[in-house]
C-alpha positions, 0 to 999 in steps of 0.5 A: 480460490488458492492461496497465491491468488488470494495473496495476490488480491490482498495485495492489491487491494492494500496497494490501493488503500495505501496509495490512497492514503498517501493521497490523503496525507499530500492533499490534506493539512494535519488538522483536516486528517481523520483523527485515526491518521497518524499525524492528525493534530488540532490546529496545525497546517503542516502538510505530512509529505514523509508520511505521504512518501512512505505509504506510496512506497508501501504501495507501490510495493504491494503492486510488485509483489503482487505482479511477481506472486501472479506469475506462473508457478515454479515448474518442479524439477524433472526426477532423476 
């Protein structure tokens, strides 16, 4: 596998991992996150809705890089 597919499948994969956790942030009162979130305390209701907003932006940009990585190579200038 070259490098640009597999950037291109990293991208992916991250993509979706961070969408997900947004998910999880929007869904989930900060006492319920796994304690490695970052947000996660004993006790509270409040709901991360910026940390929610930030992983789905970061998602949403491993979707575009990937879509642009996944184009057709630059074609190399003819030799003069």
């Amino acid at each position: 596998m070259d490098r640009r597919r597999l950037l291109t499948v990293l991208a992916i994969v991250l993509g979706v991992v961070l969408i997900v956790i947004a998910v999880v942030y929007w869904a989930e009162p900060a006492k319920s996150l796994p304690s490695f979130f970052p947000g996660h305390t004993a006790g509270s209701n409040h709901h991360h809705v910026k940390h929610g907003i930030a992983a789905f932006l970061l998602g949403i940009a491993c979707f575009v890089f990937a879509w642009f990585n996944s184009g057709k190579p630059k074609a190399e200038p003819p030799a003069a």
